[in-house]
PQR file with spaces between the fields and no chain letter, atoms N, CA, C, O and H, PARSE charges and radii, in Angstrom:
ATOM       1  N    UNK     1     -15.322   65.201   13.652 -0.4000 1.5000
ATOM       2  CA   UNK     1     -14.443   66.322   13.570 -0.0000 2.0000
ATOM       3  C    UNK     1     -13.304   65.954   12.609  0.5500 1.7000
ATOM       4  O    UNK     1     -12.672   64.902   12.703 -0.5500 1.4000
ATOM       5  N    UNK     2     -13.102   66.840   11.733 -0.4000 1.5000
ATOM       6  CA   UNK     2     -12.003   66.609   10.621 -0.0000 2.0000
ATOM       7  C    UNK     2     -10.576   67.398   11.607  0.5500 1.7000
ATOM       8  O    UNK     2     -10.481   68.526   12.090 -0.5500 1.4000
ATOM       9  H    UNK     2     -13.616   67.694   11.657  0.4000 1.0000
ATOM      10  N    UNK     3      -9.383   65.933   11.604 -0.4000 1.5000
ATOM      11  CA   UNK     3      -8.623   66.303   12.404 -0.0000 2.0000
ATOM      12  C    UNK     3      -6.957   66.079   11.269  0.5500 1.7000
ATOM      13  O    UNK     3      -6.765   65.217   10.410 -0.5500 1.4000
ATOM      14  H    UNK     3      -9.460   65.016   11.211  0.4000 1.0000
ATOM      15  N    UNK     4      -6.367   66.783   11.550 -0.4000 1.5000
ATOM      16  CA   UNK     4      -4.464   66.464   10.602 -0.0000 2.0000
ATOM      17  C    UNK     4      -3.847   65.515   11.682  0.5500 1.7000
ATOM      18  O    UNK     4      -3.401   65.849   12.779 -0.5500 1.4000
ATOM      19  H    UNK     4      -6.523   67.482   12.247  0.4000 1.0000
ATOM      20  N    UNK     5      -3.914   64.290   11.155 -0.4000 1.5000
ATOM      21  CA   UNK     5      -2.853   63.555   11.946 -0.0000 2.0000
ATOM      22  C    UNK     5      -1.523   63.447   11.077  0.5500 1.7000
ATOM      23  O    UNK     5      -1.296   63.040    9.938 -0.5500 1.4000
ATOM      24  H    UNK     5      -4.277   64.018   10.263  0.4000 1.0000
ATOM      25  N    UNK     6      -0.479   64.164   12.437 -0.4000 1.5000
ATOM      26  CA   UNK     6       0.886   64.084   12.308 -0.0000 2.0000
ATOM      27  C    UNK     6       1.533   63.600   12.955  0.5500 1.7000
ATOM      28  O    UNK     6       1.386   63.580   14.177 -0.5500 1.4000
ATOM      29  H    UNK     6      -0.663   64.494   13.363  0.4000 1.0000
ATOM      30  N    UNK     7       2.796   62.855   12.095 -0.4000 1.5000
ATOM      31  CA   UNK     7       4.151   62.316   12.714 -0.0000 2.0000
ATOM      32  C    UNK     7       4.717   62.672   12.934  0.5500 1.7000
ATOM      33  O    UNK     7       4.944   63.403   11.971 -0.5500 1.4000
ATOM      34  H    UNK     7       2.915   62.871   11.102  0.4000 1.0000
ATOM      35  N    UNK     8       5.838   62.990   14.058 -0.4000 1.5000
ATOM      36  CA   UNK     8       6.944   63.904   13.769 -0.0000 2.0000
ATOM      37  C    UNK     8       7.778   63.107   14.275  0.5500 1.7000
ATOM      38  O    UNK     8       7.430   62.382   15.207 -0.5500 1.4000
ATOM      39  H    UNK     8       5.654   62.396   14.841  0.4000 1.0000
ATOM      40  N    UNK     9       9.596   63.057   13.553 -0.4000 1.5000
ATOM      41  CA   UNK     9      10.550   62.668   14.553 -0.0000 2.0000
ATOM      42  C    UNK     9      11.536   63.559   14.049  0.5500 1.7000
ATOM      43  O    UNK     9      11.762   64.019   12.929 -0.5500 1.4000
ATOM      44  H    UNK     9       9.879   63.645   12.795  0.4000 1.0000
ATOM      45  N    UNK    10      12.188   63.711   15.424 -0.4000 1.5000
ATOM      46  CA   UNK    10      12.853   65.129   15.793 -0.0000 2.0000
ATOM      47  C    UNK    10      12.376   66.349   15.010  0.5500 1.7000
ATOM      48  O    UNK    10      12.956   66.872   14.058 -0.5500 1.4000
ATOM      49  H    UNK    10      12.004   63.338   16.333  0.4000 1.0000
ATOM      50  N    UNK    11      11.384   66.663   15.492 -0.4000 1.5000
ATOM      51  CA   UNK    11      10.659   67.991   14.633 -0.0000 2.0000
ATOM      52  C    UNK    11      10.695   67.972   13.220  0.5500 1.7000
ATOM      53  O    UNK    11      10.613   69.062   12.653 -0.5500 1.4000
ATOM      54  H    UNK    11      10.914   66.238   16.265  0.4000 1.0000
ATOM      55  N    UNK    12      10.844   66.549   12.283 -0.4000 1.5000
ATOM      56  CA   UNK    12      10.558   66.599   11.007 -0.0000 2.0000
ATOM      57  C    UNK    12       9.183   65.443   10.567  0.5500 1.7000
ATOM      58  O    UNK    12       8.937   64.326   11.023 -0.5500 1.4000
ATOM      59  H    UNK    12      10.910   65.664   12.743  0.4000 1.0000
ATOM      60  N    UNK    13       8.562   66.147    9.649 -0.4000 1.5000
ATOM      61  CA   UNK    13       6.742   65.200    9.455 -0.0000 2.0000
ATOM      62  C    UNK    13       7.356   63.745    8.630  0.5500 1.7000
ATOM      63  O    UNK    13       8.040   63.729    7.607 -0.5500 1.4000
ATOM      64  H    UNK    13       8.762   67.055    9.279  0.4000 1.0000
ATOM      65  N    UNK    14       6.958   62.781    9.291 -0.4000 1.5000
ATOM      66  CA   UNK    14       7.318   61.345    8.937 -0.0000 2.0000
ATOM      67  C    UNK    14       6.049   61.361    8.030  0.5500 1.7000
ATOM      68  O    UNK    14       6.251   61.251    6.821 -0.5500 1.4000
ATOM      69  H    UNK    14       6.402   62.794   10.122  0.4000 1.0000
ATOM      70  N    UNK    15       4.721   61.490    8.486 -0.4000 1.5000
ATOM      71  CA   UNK    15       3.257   60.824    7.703 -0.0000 2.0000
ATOM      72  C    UNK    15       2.582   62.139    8.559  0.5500 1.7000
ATOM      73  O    UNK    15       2.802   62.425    9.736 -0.5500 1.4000
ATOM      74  H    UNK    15       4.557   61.579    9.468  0.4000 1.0000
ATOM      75  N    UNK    16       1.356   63.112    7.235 -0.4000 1.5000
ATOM      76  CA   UNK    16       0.478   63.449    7.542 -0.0000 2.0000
ATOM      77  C    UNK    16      -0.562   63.351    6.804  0.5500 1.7000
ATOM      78  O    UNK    16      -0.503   63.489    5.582 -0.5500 1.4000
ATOM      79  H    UNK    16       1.177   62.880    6.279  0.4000 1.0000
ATOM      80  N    UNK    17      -1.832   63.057    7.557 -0.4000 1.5000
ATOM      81  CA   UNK    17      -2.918   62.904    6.928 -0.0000 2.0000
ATOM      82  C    UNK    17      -3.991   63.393    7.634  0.5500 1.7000
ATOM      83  O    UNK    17      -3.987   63.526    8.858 -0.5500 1.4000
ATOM      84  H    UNK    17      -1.880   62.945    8.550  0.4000 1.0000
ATOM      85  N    UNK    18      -5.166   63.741    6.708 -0.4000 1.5000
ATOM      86  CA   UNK    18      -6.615   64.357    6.977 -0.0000 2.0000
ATOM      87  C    UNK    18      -7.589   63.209    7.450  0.5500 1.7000
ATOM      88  O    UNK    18      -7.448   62.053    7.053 -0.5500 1.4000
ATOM      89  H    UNK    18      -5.170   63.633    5.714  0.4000 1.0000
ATOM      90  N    UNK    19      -8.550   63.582    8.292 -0.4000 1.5000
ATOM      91  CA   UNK    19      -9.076   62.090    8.623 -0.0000 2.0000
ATOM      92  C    UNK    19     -10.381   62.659    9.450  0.5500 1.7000
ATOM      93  O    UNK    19     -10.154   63.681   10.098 -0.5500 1.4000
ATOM      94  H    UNK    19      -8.665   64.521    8.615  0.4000 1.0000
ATOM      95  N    UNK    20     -11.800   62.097    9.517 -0.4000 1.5000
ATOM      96  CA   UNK    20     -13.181   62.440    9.598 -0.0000 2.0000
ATOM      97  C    UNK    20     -13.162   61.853   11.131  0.5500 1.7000
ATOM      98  O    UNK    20     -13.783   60.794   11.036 -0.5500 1.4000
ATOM      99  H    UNK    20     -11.984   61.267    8.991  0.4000 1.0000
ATOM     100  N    UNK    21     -12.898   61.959   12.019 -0.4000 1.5000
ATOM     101  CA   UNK    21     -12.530   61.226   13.453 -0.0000 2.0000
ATOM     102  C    UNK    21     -13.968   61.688   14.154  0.5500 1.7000
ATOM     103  O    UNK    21     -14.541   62.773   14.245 -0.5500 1.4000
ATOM     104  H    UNK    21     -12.394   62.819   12.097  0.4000 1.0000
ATOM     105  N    UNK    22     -14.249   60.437   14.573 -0.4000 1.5000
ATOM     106  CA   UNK    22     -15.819   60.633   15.288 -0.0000 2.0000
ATOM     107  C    UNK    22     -16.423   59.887   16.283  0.5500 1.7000
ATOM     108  O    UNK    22     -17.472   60.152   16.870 -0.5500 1.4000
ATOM     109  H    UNK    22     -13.783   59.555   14.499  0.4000 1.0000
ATOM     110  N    UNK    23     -15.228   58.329   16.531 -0.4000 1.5000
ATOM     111  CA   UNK    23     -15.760   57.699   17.278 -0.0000 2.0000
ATOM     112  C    UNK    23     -14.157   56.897   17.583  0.5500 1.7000
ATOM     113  O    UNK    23     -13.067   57.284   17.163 -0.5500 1.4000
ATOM     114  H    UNK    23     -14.376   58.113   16.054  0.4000 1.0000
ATOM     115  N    UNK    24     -14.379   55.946   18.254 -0.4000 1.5000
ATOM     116  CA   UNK    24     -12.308   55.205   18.698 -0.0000 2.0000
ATOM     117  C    UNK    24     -12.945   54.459   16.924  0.5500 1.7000
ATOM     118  O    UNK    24     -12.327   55.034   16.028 -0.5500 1.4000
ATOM     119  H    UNK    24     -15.265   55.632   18.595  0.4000 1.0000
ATOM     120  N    UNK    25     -13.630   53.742   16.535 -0.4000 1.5000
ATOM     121  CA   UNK    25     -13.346   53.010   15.490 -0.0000 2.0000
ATOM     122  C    UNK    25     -12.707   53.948   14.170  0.5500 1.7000
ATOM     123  O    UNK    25     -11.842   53.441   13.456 -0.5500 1.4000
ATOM     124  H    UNK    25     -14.132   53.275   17.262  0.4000 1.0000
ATOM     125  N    UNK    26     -13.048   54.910   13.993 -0.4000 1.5000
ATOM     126  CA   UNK    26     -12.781   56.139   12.876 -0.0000 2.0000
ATOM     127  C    UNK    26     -11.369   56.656   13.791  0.5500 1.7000
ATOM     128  O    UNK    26     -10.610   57.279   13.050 -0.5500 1.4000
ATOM     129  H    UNK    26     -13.751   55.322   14.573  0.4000 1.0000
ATOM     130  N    UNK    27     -11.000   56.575   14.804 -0.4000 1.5000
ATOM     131  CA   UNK    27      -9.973   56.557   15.314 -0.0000 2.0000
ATOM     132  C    UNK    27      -8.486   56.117   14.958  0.5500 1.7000
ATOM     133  O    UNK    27      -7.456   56.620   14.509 -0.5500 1.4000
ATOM     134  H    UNK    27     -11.617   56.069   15.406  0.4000 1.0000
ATOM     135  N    UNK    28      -9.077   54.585   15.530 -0.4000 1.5000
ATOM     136  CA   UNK    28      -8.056   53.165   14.725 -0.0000 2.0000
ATOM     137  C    UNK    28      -7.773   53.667   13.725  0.5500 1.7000
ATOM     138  O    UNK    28      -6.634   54.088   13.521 -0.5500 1.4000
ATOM     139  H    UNK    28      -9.913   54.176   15.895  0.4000 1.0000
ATOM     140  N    UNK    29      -9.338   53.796   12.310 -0.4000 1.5000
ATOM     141  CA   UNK    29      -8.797   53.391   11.567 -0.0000 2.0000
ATOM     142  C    UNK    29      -8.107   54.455   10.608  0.5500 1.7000
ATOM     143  O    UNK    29      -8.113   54.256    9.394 -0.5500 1.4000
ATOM     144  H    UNK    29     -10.263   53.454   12.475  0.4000 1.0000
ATOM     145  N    UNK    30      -7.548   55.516   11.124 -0.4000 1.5000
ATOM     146  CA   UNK    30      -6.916   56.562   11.300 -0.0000 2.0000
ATOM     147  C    UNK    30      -5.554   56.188   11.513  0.5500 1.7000
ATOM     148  O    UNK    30      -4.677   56.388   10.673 -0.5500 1.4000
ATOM     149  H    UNK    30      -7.543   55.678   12.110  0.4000 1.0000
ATOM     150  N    UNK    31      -5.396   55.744   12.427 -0.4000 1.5000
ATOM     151  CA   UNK    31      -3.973   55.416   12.801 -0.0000 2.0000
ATOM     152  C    UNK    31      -3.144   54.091   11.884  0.5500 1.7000
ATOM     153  O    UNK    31      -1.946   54.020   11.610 -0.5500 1.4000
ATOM     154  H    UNK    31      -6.109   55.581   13.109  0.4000 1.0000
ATOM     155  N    UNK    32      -4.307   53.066   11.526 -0.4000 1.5000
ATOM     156  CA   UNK    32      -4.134   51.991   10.729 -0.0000 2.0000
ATOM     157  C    UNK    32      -3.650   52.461    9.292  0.5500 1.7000
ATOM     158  O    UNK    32      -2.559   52.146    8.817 -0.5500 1.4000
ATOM     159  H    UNK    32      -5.281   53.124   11.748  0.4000 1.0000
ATOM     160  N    UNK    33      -4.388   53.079    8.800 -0.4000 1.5000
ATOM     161  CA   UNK    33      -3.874   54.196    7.664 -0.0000 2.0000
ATOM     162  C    UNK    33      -2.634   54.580    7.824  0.5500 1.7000
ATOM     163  O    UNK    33      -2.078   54.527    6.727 -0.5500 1.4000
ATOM     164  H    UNK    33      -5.274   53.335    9.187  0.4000 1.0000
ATOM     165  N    UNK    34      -1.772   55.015    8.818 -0.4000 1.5000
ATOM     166  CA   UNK    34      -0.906   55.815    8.891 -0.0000 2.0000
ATOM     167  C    UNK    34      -0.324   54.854    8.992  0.5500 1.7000
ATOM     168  O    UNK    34      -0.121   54.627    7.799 -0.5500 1.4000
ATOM     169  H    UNK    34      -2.223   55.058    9.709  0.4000 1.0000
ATOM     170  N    UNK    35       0.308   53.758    9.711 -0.4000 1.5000
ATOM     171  CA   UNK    35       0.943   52.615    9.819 -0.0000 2.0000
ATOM     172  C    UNK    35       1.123   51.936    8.121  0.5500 1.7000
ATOM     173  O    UNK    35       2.150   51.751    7.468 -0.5500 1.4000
ATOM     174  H    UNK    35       0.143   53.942   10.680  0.4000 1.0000
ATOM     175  N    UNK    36      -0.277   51.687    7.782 -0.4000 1.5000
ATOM     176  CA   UNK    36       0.140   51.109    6.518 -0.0000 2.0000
ATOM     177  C    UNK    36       0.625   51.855    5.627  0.5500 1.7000
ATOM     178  O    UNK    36       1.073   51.206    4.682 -0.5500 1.4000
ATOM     179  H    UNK    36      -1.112   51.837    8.312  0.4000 1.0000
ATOM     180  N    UNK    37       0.746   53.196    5.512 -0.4000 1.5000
ATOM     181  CA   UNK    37       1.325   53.855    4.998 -0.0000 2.0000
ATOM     182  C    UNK    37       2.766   54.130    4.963  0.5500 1.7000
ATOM     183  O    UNK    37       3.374   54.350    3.915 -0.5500 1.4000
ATOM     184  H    UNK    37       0.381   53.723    6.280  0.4000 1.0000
ATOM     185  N    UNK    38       3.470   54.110    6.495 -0.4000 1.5000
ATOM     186  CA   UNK    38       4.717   53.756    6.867 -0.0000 2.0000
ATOM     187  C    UNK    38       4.843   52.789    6.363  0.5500 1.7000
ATOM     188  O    UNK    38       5.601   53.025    5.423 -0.5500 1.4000
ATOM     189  H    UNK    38       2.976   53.931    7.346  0.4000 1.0000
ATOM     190  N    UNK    39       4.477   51.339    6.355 -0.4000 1.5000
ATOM     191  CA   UNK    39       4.648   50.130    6.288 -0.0000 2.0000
ATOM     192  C    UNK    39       5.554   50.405    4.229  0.5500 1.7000
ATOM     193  O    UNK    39       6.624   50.091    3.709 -0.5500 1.4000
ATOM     194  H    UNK    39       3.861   51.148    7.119  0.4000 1.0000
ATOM     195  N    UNK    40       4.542   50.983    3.873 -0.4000 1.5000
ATOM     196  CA   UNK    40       4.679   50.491    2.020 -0.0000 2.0000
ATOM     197  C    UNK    40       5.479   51.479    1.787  0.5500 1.7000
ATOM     198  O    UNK    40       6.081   51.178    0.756 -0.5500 1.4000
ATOM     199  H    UNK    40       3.673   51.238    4.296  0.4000 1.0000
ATOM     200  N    UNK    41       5.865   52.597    2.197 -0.4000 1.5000
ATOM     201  CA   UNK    41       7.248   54.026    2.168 -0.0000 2.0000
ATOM     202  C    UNK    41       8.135   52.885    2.376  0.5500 1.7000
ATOM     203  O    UNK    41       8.830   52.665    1.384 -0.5500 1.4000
ATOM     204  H    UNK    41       5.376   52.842    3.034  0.4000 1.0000
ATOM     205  N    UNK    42       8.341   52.033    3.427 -0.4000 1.5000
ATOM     206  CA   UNK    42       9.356   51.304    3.981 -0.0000 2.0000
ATOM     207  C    UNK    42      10.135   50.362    2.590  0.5500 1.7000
ATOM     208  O    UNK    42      11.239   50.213    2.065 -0.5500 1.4000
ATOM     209  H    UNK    42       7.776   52.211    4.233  0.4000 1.0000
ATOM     210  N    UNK    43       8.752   49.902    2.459 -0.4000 1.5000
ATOM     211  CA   UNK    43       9.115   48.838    1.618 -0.0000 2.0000
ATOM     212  C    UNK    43       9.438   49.015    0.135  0.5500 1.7000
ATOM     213  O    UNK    43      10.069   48.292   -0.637 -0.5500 1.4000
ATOM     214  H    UNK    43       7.855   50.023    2.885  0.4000 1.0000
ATOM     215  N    UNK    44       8.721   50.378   -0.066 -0.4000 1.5000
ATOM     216  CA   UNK    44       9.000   50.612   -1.596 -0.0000 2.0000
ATOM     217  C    UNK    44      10.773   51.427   -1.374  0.5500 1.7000
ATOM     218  O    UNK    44      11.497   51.763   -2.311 -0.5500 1.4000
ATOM     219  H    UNK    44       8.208   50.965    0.561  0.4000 1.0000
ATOM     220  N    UNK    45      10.965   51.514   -0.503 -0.4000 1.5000
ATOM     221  CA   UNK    45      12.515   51.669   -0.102 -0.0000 2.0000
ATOM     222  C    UNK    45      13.563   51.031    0.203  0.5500 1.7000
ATOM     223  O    UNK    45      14.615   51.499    0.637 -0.5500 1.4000
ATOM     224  H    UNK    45      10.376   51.241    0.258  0.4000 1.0000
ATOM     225  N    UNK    46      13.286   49.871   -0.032 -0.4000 1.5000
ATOM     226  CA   UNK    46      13.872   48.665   -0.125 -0.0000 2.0000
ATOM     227  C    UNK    46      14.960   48.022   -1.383  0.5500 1.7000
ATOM     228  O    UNK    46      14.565   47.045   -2.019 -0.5500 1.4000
ATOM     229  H    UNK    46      12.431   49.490   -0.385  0.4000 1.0000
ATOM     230  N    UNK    47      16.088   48.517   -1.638 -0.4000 1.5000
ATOM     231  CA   UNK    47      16.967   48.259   -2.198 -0.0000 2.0000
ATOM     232  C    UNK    47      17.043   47.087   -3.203  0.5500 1.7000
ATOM     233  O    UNK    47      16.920   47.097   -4.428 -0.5500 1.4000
ATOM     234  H    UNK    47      16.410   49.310   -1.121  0.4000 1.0000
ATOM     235  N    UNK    48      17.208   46.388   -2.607 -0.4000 1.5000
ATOM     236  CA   UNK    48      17.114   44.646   -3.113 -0.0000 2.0000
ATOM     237  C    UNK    48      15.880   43.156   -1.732  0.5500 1.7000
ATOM     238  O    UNK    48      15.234   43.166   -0.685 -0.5500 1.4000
ATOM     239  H    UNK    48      17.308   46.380   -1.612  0.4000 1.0000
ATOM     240  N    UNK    49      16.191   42.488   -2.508 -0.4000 1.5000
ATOM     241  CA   UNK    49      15.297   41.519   -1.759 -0.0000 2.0000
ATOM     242  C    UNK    49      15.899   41.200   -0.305  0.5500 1.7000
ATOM     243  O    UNK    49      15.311   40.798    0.699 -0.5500 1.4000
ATOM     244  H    UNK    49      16.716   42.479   -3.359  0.4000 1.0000
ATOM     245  N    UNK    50      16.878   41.419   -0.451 -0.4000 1.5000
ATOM     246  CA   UNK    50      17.444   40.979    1.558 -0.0000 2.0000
ATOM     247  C    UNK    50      16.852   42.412    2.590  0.5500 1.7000
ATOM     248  O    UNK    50      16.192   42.428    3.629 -0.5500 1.4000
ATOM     249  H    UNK    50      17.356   41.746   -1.267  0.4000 1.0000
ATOM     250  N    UNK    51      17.377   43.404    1.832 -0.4000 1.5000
ATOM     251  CA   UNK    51      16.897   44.900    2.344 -0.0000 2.0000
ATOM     252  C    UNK    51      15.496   44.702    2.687  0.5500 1.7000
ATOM     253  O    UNK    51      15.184   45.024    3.833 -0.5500 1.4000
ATOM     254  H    UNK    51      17.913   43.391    0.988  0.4000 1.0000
ATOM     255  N    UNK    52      14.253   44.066    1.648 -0.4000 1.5000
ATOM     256  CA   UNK    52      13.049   43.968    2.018 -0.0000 2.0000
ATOM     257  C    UNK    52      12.920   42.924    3.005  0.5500 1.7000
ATOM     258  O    UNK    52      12.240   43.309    3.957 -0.5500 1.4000
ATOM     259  H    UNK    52      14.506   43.803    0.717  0.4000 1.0000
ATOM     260  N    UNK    53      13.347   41.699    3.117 -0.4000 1.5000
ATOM     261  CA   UNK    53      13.024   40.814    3.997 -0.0000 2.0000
ATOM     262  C    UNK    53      13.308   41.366    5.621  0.5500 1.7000
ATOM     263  O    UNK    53      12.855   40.818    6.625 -0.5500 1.4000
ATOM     264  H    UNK    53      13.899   41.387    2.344  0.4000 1.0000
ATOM     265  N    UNK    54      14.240   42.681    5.595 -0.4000 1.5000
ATOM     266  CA   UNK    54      14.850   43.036    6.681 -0.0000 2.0000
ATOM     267  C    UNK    54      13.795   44.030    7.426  0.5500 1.7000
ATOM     268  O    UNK    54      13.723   44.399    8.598 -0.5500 1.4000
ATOM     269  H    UNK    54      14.609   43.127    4.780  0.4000 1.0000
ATOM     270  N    UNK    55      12.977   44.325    6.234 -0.4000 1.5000
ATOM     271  CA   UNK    55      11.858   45.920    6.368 -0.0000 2.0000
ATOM     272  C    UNK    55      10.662   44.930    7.417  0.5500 1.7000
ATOM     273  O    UNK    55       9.968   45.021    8.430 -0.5500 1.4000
ATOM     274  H    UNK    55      13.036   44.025    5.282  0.4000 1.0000
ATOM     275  N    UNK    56      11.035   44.008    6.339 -0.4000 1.5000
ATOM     276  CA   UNK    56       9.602   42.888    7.142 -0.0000 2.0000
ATOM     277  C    UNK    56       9.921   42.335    8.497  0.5500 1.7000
ATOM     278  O    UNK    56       9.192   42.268    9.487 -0.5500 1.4000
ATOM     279  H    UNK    56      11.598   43.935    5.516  0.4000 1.0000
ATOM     280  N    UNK    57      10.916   42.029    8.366 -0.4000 1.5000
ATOM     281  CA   UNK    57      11.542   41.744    9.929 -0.0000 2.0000
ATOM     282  C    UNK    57      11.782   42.892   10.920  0.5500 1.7000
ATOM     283  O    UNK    57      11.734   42.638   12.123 -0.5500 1.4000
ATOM     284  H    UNK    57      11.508   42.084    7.561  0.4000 1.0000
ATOM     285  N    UNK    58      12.013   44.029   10.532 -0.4000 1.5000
ATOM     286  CA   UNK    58      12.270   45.135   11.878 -0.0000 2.0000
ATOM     287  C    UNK    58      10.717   45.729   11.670  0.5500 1.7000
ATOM     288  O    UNK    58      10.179   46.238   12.654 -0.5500 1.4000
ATOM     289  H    UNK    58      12.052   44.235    9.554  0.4000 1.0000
ATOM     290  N    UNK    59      10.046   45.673   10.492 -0.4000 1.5000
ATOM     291  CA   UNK    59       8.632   46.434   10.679 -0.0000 2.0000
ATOM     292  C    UNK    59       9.084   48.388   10.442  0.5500 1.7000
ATOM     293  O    UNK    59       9.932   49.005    9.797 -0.5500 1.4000
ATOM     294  H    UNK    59      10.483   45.259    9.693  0.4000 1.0000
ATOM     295  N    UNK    60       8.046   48.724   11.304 -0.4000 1.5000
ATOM     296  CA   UNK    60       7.867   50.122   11.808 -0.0000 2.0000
ATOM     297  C    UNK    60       8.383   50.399   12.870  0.5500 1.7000
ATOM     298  O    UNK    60       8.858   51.381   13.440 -0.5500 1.4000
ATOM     299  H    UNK    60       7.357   48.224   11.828  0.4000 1.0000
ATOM     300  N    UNK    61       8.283   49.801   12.967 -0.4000 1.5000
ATOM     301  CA   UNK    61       8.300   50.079   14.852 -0.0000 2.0000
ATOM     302  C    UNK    61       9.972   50.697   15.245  0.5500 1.7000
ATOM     303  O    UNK    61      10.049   51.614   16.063 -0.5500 1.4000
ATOM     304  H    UNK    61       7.897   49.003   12.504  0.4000 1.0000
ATOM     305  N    UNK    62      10.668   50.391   14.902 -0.4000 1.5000
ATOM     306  CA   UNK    62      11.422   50.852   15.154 -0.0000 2.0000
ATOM     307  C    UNK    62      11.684   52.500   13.704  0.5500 1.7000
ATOM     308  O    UNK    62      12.657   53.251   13.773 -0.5500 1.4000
ATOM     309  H    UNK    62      10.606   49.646   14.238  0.4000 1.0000
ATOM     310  N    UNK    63      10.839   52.605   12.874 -0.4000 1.5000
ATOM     311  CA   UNK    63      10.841   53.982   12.766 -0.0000 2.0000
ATOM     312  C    UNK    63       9.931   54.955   13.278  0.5500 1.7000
ATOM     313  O    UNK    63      10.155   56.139   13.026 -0.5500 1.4000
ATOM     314  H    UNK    63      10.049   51.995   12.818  0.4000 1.0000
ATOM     315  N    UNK    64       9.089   54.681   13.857 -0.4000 1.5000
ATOM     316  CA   UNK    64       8.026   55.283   15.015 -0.0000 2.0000
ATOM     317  C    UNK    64       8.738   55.591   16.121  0.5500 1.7000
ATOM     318  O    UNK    64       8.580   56.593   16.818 -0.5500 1.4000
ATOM     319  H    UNK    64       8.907   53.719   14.062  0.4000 1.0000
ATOM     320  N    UNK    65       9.789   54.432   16.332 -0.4000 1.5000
ATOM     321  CA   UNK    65      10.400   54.764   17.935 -0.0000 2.0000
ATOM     322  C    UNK    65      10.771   56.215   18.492  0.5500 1.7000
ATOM     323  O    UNK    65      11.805   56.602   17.948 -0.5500 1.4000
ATOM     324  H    UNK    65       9.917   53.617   15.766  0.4000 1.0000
ATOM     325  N    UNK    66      10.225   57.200   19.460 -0.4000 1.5000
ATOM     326  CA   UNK    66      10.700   58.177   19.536 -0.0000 2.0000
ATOM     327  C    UNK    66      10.131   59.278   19.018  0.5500 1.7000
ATOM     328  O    UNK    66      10.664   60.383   18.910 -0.5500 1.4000
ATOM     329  H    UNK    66       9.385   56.886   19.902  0.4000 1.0000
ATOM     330  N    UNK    67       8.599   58.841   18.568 -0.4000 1.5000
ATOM     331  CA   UNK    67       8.394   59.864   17.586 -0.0000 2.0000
ATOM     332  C    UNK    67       7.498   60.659   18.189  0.5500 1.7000
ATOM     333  O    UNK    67       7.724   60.588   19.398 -0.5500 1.4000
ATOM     334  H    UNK    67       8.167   57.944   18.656  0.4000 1.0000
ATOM     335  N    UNK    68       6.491   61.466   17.949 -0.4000 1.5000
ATOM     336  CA   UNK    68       5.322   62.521   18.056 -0.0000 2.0000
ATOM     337  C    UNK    68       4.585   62.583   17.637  0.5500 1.7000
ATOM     338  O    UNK    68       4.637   63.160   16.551 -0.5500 1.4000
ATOM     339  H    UNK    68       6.307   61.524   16.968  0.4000 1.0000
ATOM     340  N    UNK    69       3.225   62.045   18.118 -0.4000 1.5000
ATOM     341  CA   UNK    69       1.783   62.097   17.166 -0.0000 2.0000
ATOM     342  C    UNK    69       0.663   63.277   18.163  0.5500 1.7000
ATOM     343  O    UNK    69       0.324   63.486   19.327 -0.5500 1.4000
ATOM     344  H    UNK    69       3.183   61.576   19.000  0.4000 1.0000
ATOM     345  N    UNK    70       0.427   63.800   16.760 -0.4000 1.5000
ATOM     346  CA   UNK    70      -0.333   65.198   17.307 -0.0000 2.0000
ATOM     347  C    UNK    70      -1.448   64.920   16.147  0.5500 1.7000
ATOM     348  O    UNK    70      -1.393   64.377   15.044 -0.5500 1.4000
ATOM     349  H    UNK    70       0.702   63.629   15.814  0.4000 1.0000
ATOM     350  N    UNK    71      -2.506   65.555   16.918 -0.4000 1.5000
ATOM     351  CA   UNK    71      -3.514   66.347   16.189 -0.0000 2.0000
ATOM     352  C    UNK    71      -3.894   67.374   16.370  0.5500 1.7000
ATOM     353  O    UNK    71      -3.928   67.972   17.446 -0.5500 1.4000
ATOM     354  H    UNK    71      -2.551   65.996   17.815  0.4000 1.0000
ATOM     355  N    UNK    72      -4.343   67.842   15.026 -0.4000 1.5000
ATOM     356  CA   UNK    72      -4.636   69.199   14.861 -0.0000 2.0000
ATOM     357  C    UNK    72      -5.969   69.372   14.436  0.5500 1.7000
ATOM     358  O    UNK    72      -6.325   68.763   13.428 -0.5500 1.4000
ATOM     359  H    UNK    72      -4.316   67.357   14.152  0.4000 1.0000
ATOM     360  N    UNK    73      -6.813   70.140   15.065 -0.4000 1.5000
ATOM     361  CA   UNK    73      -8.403   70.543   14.187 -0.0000 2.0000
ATOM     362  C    UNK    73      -8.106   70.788   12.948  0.5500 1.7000
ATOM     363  O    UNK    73      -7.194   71.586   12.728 -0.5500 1.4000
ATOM     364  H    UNK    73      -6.524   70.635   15.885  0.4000 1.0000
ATOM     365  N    UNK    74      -8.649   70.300   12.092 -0.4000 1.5000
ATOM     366  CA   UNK    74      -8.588   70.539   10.338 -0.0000 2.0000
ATOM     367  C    UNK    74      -9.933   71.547   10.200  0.5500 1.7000
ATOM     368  O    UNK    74     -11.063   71.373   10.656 -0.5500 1.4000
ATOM     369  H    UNK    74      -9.390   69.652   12.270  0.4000 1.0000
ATOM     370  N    UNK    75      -9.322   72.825    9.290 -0.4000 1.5000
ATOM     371  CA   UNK    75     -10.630   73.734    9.038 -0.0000 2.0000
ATOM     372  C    UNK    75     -10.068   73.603    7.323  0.5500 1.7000
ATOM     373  O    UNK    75      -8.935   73.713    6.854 -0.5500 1.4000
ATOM     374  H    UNK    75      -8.404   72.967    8.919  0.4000 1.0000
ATOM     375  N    UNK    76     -11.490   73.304    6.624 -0.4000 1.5000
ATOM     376  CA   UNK    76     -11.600   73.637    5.082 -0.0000 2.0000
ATOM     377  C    UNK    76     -11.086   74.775    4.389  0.5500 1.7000
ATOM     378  O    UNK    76     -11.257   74.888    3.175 -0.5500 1.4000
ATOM     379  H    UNK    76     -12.410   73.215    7.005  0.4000 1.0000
């Protein structure tokens, strides 16, 4: 099933993406996508080299914190 996975924090889209979801592995790697995707937004936002070492040290996780993951049936 082609599904829209969305982020939301406080009702604004952090990461959305289209994705062929069919089994937990097409699942993951759904969600892995979306993470690494946060991950490199993070980092290509990174000011100078201390700013990045800091992205690497707090991660995601604390911009996920709080957030909203929904899916939606995707129609063509």
């Amino acid at each position: 099933m082609k599904v829209k996975l969305k982020i939301l924090k406080s009702n604004v889209p952090v990461y959305e993406g289209i994705y062929d979801i069919r089994d937990a592995n097409s699942f993951g790697k759904a969600c892995a996508d979306a993470w690494d995707h946060l991950c490199e937004r993070k980092f290509e936002s990174a000011t100078s080299i201390g700013a990045l070492y800091e992205a690497l040290d707090e991660g995601v996780v604390n911009e996920i914190r709080g957030t909203q993951i929904l899916l939606e049936e995707f129609h063509d």
